[in-house]
Rosetta silent file (secondary structure, phi, psi, omega in degrees, C-alpha in Angstrom):
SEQUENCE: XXXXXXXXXXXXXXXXXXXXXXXXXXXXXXXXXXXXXXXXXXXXXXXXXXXXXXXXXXXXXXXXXXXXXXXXXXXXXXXXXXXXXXXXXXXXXXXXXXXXXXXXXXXXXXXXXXXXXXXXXXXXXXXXXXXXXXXXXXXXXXXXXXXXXXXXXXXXXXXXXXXXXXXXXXXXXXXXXXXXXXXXXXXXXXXXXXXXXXXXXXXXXXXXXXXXXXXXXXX
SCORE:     score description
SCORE:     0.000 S_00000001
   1 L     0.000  130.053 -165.597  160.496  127.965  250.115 S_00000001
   2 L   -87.602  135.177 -178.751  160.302  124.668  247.996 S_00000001
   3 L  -119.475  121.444  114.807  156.489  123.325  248.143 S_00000001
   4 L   -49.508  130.068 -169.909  156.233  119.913  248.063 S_00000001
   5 L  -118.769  178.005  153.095  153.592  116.752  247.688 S_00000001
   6 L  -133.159  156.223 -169.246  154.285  113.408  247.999 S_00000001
   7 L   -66.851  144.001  146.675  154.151  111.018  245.572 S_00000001
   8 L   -18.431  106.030  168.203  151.509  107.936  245.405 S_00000001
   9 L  -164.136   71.948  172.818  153.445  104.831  246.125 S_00000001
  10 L   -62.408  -42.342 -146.985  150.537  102.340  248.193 S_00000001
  11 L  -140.869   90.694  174.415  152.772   99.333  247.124 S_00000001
  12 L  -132.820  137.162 -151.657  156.225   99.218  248.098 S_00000001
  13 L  -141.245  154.404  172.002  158.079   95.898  247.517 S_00000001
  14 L   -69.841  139.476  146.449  161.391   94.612  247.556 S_00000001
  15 L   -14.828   91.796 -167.457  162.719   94.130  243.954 S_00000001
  16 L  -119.568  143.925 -179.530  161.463   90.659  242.323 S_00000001
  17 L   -42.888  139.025  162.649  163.798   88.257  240.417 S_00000001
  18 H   -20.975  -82.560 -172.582  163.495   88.841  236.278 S_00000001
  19 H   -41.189  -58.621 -149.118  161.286   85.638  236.152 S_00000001
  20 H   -77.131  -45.858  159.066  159.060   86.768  238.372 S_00000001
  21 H   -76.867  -17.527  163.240  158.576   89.926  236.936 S_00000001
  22 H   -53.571  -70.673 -166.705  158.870   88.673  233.704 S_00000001
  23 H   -61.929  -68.531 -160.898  155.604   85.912  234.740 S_00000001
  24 H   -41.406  -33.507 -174.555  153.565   88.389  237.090 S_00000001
  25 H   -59.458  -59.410  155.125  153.805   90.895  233.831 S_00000001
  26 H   -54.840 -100.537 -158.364  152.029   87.948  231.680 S_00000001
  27 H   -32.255  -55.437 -179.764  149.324   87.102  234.346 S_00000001
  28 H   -47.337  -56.165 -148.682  148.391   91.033  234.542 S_00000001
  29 H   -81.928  -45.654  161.897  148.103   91.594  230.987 S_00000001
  30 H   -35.551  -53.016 -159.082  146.280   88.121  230.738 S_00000001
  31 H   -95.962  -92.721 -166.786  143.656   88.705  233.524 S_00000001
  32 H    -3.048  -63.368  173.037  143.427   92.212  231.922 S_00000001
  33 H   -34.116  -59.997 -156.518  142.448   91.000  228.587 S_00000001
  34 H   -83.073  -26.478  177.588  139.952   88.563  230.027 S_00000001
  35 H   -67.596  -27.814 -167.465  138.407   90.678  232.709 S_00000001
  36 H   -81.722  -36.444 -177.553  138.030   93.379  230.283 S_00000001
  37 H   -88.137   -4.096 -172.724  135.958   91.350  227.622 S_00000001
  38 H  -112.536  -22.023 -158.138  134.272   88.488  230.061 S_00000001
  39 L    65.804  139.355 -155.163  134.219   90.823  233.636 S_00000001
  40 H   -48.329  -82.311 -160.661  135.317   89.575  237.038 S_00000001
  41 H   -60.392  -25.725  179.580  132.487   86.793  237.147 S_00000001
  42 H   -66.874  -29.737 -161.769  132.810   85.700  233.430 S_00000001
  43 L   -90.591  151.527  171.899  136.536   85.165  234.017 S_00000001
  44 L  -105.775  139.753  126.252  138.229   81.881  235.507 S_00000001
  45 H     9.676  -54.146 -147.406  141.747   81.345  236.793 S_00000001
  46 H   -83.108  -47.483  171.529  141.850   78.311  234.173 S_00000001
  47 H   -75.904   -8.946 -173.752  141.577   81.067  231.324 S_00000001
  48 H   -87.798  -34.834  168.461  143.397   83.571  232.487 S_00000001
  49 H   -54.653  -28.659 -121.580  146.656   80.623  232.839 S_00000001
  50 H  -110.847  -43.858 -162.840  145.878   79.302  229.389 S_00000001
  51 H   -83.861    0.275  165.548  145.885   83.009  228.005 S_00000001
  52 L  -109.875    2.029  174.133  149.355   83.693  229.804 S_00000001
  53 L    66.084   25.642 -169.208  150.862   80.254  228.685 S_00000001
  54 L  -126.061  167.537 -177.860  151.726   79.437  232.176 S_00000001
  55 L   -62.907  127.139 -169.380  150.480   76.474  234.306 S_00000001
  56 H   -60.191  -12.503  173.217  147.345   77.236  236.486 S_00000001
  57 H   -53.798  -49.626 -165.215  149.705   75.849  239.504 S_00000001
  58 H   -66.652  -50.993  174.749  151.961   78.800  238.524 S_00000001
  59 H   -35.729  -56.947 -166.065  149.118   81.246  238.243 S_00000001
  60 H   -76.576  -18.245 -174.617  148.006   80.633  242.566 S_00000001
  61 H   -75.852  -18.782  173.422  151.806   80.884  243.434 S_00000001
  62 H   -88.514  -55.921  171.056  151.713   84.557  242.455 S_00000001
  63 L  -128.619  161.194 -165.573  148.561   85.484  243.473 S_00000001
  64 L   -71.519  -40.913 -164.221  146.379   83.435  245.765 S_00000001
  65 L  -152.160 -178.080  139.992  142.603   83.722  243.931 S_00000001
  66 H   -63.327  -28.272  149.972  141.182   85.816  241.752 S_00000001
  67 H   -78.316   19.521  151.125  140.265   88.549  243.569 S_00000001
  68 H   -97.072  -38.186 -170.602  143.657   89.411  244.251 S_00000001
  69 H   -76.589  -33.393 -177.264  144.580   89.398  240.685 S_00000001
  70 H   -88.137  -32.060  146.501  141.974   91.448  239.881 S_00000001
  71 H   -23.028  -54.842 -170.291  142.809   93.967  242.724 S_00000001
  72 H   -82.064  -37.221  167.293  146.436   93.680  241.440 S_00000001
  73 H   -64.402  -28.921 -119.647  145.180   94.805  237.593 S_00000001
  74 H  -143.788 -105.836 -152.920  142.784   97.407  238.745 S_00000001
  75 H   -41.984  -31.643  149.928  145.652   99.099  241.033 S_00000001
  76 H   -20.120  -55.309 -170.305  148.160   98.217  238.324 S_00000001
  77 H   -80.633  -39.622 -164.092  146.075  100.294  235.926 S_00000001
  78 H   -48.782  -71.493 -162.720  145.630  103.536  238.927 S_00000001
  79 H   -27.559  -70.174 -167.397  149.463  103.511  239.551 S_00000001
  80 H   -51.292  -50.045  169.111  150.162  103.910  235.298 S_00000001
  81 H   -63.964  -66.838  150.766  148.044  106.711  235.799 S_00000001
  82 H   -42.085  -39.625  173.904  148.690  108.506  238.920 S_00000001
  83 H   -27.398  -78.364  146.540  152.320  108.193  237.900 S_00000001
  84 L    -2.541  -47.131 -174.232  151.931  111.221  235.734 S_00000001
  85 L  -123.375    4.816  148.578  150.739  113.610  238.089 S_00000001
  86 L   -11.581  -61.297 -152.196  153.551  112.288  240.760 S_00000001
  87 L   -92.942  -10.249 -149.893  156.113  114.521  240.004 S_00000001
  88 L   -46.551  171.765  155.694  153.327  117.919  239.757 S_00000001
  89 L   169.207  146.405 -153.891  154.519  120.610  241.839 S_00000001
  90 L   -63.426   34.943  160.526  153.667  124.287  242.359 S_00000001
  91 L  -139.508   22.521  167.673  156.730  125.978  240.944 S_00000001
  92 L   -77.080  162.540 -151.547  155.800  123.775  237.504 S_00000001
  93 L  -115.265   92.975 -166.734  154.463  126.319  234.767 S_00000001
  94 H   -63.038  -27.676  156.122  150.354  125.000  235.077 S_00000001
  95 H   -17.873  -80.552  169.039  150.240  125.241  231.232 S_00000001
  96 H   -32.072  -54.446 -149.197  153.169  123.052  230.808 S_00000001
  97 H   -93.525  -19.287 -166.730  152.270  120.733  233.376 S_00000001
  98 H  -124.540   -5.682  161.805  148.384  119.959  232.533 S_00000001
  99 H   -76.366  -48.037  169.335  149.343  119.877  228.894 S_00000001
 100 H   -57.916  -31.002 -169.316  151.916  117.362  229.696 S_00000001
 101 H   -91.876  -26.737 -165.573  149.338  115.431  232.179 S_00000001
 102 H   -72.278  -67.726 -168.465  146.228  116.110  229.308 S_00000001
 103 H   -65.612  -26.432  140.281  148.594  114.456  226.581 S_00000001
 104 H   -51.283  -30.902 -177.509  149.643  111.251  228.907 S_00000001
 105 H   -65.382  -44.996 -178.522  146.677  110.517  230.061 S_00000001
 106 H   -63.107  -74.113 -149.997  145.452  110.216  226.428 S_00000001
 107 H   -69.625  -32.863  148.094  147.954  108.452  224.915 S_00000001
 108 H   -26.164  -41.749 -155.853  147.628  106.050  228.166 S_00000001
 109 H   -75.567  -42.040 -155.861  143.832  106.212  226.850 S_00000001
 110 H   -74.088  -46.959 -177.125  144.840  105.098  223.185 S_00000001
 111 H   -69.047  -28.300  176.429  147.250  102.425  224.092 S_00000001
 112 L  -138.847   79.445 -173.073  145.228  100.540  226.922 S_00000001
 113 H   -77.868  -38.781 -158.411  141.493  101.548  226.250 S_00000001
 114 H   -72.427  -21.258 -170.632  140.745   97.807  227.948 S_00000001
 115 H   -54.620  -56.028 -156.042  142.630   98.864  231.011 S_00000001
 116 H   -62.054  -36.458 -157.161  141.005  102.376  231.221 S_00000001
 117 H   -84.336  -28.396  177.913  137.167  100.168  230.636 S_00000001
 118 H   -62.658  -63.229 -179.331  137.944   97.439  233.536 S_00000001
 119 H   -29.246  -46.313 -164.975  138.644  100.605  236.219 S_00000001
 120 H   -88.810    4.573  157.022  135.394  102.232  234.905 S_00000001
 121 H   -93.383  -41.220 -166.215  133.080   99.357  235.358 S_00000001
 122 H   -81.193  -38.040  153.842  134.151   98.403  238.745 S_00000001
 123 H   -45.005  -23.360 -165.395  133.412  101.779  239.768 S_00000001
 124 H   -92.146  -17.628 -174.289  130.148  101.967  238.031 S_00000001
 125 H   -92.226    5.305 -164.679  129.740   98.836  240.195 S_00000001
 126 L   118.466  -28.827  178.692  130.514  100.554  243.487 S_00000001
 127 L    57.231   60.031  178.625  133.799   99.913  243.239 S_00000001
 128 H   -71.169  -67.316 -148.166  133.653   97.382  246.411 S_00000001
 129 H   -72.772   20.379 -177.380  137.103   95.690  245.237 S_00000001
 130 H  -147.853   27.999  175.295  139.113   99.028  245.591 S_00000001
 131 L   -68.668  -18.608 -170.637  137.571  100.125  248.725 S_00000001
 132 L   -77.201  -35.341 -160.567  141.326   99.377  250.587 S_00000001
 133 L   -77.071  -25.627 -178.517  143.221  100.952  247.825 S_00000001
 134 L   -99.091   77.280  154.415  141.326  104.366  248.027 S_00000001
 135 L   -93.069 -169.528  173.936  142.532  104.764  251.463 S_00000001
 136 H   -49.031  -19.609  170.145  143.830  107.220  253.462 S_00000001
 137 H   -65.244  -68.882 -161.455  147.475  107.318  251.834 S_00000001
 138 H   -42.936  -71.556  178.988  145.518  107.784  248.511 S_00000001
 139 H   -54.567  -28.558  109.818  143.578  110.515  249.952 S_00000001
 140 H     9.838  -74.564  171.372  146.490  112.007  251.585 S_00000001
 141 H   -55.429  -31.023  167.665  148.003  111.735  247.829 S_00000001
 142 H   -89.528  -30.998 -179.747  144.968  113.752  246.355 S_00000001
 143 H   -76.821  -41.783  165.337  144.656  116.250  248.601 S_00000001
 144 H   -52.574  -47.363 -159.319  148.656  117.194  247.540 S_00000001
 145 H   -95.074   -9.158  147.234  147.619  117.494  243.877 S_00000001
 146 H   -66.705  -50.521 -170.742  144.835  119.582  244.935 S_00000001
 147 H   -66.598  -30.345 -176.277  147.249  121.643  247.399 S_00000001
 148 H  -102.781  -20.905  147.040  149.542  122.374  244.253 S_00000001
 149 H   -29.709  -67.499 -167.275  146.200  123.464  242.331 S_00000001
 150 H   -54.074  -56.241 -132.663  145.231  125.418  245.252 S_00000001
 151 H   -79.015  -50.347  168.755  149.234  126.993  245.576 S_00000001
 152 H   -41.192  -50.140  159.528  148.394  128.353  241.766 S_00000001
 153 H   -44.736  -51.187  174.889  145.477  130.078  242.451 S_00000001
 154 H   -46.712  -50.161 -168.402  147.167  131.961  245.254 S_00000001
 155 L   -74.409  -11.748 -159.062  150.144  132.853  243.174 S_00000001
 156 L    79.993   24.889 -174.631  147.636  134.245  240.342 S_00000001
 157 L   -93.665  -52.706  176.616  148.927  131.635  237.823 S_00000001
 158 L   -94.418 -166.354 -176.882  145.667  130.438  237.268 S_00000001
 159 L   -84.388 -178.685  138.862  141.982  131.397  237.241 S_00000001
 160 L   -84.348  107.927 -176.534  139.938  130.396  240.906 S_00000001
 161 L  -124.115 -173.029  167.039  138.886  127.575  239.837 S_00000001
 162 L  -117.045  116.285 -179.159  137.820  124.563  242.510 S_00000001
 163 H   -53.014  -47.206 -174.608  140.580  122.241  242.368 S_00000001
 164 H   -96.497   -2.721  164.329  138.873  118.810  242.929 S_00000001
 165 H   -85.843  -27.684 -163.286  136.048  119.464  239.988 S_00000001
 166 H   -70.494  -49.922 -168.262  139.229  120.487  238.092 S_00000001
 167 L   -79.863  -16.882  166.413  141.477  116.931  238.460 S_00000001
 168 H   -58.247  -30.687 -143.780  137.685  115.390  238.436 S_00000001
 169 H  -112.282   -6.348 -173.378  136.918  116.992  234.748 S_00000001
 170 H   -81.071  -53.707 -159.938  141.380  115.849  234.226 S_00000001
 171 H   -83.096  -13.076 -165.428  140.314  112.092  234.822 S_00000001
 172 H   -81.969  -59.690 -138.999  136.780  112.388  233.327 S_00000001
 173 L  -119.023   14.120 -172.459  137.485  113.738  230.243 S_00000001
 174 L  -115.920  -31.101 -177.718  141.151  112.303  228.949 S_00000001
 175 L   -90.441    3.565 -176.085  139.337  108.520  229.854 S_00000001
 176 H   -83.988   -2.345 -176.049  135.958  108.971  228.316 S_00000001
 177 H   -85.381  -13.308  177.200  137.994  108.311  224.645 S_00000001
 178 H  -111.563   -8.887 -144.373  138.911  104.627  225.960 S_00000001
 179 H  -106.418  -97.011 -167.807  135.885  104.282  228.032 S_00000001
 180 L  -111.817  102.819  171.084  133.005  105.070  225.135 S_00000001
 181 L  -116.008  -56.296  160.050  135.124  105.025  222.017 S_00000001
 182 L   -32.960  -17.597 -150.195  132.073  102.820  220.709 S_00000001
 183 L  -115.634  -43.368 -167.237  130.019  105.535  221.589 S_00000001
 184 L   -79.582  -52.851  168.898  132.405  107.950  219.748 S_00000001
 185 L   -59.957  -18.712  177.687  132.528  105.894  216.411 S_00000001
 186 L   -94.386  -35.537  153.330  129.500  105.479  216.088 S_00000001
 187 L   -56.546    9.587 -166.962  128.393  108.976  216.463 S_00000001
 188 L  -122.373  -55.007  159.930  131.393  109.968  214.373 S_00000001
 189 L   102.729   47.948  157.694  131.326  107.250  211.747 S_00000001
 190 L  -119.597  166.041 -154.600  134.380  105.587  212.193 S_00000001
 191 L   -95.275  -18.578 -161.620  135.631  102.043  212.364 S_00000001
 192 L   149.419  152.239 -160.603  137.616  102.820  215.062 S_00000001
 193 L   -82.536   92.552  169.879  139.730  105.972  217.127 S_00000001
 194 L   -80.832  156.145  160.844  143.193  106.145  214.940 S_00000001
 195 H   -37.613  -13.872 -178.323  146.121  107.992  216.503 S_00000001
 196 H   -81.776  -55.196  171.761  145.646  110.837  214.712 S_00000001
 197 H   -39.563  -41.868 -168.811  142.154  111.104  216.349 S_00000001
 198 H   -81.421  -37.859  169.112  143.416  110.755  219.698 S_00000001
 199 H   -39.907  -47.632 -174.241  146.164  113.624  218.920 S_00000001
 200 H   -89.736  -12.050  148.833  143.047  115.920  218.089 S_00000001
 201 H   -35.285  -74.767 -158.887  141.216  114.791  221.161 S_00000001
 202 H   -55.599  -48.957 -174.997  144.037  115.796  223.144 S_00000001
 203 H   -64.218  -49.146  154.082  144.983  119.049  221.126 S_00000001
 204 H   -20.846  -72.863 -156.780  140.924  120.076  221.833 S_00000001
 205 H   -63.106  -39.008  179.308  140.900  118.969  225.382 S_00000001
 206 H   -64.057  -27.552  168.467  144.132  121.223  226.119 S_00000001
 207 H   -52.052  -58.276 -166.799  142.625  124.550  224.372 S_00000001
 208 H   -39.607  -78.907 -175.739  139.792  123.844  226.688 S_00000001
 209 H   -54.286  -54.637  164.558  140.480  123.265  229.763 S_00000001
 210 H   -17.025  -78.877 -152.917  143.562  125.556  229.663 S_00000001
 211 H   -53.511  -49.639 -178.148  141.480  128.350  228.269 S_00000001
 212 H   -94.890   32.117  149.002  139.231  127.808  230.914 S_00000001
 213 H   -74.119  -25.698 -163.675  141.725  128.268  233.784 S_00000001
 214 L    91.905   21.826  162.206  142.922  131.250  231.965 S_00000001
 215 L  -107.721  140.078  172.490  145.957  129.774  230.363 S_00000001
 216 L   -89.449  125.082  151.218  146.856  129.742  226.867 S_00000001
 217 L   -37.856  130.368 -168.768  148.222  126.377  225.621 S_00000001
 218 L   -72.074  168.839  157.910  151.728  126.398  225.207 S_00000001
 219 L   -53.133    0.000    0.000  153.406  125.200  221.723 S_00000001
């Protein structure tokens, strides 16, 4: 019998024209920049146009205010994440599969550290603007990726572990390198987290955690 979750998809839309996706593509990465270095109160509209080259008229025809755009960023970044652990499913090889989720997550971490630091401040702030998005589909959606946790244990594949400290200590510990990377250089004595660093992050975090499920990291 085939065990099945289903995937995380909160936002399903009709197709939009090139241009549109093309512009909307710009504004995100734009209000992303600016939210991550000024935060949701620092930032304006007017800079967030100016830093996407497009007209602030153009800016309200996509989204309406700013708190939608920053809604639209913030779920923008979950989705790129969640993505990842979409496809899990209990007849995957949990080595494979959390080695595979350990080294995306990271390289997610290395490539959009501002992404990873907007999510983790509005949380820190209560995370009021994402009370809609962690609704019941979402929870629904977590409780599967727990249920294919869970389906491991059963089989013996893994250790008994508790499943929702496990994908807590998944999300904790692959985002604290884009999160406090300031924190990390300076206790480290680097200028900054090169790729190689994040490789040895990654190769670390996968011994770990693995090991302590009771799996040996694969090759």
């Amino acid at each position: 019998m085939t065990f099945e979750v289903p995937a995380h998809r909160p936002h399903v839309a009709k197709p939009a024209g090139r241009i549109r996706q093309k512009n909307e593509q710009a504004i995100i990465q734009a209000a992303e920049d600016e939210f991550a270095r000024h935060g949701f109160k620092g930032t304006s509209m007017n800079t967030i146009a100016l830093k996407a080259g497009l007209p602030k008229a153009n800016l309200h025809y996509y989204f309406t205010n700013k708190l939608g755009l920053y809604v639209a960023v913030l779920s923008n970044i979950i989705e790129l994440w969640d993505s990842t652990f979409n496809a899990l499913s209990a007849d995957d090889d949990p080595a494979v599969a959390l080695a595979h989720y350990i080294r995306a997550k990271m390289e997610f971490s290395r490539r959009n550290p501002q992404a990873s630091r907007i999510f983790a401040m509005e949380i820190i702030s209560g995370g009021h603007c994402l009370s809609d998005y962690f609704s019941q589909d979402y929870r629904e959606w977590f409780k599967g990726r727990a249920a294919v946790f869970q389906h491991w244990i059963d089989s013996g594949k893994i250790d008994p572990v508790d499943p929702v400290h496990l994908i807590f200590l998944l999300w904790g510990s692959t985002q604290h390198y884009a999160d406090f990377a300031t924190q990390i250089c300076q206790v480290t004595g680097r200028s900054r987290l090169t790729k190689q660093d994040m490789e040895d992050a990654s190769n670390n975090l996968i011994h770990i955690i693995l090991k302590g499920c009771g799996l040996t990291p694969p090759n």
